[in-house]
FIDOSE-504289 format. One record per residue (C-alpha): x, y, z; residue in three letters; residue number from 0. Coordinates in Angstrom, 3 decimals. Example, Ala and Ser with C-alpha at 12.3 -4.5 7.8 and 13.67 -1.06 7.14 Angstrom:
<recs>
xx yy zz aa i
12.300 -4.500 7.800 ALA 0 $
13.670 -1.060 7.140 SER 1 $
</recs>
This chain:
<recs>
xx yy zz aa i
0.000 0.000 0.000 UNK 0 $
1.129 3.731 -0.723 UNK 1 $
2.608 5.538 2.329 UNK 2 $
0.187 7.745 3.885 UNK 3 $
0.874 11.094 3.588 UNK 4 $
1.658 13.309 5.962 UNK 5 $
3.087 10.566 8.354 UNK 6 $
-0.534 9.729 10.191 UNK 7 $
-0.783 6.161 11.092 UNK 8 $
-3.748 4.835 9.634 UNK 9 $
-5.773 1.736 10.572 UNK 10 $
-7.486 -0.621 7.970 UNK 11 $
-10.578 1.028 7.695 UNK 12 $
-9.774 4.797 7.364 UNK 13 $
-8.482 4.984 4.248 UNK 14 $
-10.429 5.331 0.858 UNK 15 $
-8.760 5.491 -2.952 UNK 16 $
-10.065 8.522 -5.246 UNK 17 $
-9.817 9.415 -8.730 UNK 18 $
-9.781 12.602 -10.406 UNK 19 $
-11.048 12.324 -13.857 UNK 20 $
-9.711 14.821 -16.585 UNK 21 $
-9.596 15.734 -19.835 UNK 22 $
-7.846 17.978 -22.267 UNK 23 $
-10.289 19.952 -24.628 UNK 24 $
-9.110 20.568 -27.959 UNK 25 $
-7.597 23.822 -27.486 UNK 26 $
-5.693 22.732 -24.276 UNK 27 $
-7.755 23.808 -21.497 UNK 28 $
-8.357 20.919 -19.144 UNK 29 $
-11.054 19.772 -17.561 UNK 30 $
-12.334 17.899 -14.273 UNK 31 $
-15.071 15.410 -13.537 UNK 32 $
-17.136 15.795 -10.726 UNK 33 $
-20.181 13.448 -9.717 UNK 34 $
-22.945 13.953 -6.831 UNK 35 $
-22.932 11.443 -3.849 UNK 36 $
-26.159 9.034 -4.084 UNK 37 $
-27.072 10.004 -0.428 UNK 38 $
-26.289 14.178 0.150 UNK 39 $
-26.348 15.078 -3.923 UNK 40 $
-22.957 17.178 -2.625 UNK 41 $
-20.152 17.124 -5.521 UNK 42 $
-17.576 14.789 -4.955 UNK 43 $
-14.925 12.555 -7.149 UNK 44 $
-15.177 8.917 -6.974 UNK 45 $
-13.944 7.351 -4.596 UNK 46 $
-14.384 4.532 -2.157 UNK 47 $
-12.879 1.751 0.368 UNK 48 $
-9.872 -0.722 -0.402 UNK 49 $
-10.596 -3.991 -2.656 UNK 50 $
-9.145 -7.237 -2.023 UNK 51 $
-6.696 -8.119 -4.830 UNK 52 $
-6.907 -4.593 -5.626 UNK 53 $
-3.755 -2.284 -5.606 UNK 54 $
-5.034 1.735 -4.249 UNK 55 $
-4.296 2.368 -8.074 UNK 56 $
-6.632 -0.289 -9.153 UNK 57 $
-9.362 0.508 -6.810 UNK 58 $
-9.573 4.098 -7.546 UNK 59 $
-9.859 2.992 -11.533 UNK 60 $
-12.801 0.797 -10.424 UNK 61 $
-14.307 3.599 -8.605 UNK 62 $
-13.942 5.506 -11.083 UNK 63 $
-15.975 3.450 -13.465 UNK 64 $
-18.355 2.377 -11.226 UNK 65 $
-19.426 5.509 -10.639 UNK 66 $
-18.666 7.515 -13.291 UNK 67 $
-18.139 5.363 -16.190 UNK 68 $
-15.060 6.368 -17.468 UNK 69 $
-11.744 4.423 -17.816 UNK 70 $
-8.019 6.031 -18.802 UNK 71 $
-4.563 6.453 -18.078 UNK 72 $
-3.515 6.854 -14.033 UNK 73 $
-0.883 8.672 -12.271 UNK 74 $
1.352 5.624 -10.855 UNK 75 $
1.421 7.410 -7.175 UNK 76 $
-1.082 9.429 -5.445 UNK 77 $
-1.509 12.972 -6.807 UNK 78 $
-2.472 14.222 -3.191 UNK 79 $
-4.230 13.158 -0.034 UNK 80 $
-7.520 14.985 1.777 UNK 81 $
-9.290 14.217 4.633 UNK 82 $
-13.101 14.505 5.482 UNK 83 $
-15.247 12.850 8.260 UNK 84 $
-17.415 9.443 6.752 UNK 85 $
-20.944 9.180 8.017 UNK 86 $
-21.402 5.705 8.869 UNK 87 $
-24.617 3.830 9.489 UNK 88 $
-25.016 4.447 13.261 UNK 89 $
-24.888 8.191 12.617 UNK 90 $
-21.127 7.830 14.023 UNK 91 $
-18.450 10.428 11.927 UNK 92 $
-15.355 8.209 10.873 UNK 93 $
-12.220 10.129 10.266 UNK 94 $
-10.783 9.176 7.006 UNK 95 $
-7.952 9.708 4.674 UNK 96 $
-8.551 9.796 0.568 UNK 97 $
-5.462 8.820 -1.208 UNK 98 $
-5.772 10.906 -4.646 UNK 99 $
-4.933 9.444 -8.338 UNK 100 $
-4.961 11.466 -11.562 UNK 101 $
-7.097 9.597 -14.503 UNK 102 $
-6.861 11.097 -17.855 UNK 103 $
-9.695 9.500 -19.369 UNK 104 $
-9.803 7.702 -22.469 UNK 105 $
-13.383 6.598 -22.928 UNK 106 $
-16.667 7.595 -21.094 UNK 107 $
-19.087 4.592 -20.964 UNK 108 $
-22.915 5.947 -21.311 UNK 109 $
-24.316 2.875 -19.205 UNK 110 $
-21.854 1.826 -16.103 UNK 111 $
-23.176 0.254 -12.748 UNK 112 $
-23.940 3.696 -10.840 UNK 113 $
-25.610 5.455 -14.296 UNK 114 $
-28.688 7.091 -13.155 UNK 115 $
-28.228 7.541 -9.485 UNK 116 $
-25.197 10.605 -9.867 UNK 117 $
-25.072 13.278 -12.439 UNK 118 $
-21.786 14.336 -13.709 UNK 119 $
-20.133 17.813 -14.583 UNK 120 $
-17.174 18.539 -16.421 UNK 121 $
-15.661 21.780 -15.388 UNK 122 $
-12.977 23.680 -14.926 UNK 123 $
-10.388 22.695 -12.476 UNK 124 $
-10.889 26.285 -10.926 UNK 125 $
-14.921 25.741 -10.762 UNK 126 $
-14.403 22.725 -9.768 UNK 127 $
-12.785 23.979 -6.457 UNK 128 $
-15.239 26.066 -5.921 UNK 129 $
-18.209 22.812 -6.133 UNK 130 $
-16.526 20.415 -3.200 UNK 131 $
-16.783 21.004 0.275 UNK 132 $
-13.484 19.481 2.135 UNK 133 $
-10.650 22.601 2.200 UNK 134 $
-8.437 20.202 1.180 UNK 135 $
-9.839 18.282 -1.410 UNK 136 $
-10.568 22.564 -2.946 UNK 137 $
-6.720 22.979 -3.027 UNK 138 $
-5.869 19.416 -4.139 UNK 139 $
-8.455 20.573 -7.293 UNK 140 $
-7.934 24.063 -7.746 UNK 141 $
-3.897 23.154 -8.091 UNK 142 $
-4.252 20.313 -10.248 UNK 143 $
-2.256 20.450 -13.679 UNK 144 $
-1.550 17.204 -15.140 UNK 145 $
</recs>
């Protein structure tokens, strides 16, 4: 597994994989992919927990077209780290640290498994910042150049 950044010990369970989608337009700008969460409609990147016979690589890719449906080229180590606080079942806050990959994607599926319950925006990486809610995850974003 990827050291964690900034040195914090983490246990098994507070640690998730991300991937940031993006895209080059034909005049060079770039652009970002954002997708709602299913349960607060709040604009997030895909992401999720660690997969058995899955490297954090891997598992961000399959978030990525799980819930967004798009597949591409990946960053081989984390672009950046955030943290936010998980709401868990029991109403309980969870602490947990998303390790960050870069996807330049390749191909956008129009039917994946999570089509229909997330909308998607392509944006800027600037407007982008300005969309999420972590602080961190905003600088991660509005920094980005790939």
């Amino acid at each position: 597994m990827t050291k964690p950044f900034r040195n914090q010990p983490l246990d098994k369970g507070s640690v998730q994989f991300a991937a940031l989608p993006w895209r080059r337009l034909g005049g060079g700008d770039v652009r970002v992919l954002l997708i709602t969460s299913r349960e607060t409609r709040r604009w997030v990147i895909p992401k999720g927990w660690p997969m058995a016979g899955l490297s954090p690589v891997q598992a961000a890719l399959q978030e990525a077209y799980e819930e967004a449906g798009v597949v591409g080229d990946h960053s081989p180590e984390p672009i950046g780290a955030y943290n936010y606080h998980k709401r868990l079942p029991h109403g309980v806050a969870q602490p947990v640290q998303v390790l960050v990959f870069a996807v330049e994607v390749l191909v956008e599926q129009l039917a994946f498994p999570e089509h229909g319950q997330r909308d998607k925006l392509w944006t800027s990486p600037a407007e982008a910042a300005e969309r999420v809610d972590e602080p961190e995850l905003k600088a991660l974003i509005g920094a980005f150049k790939p």
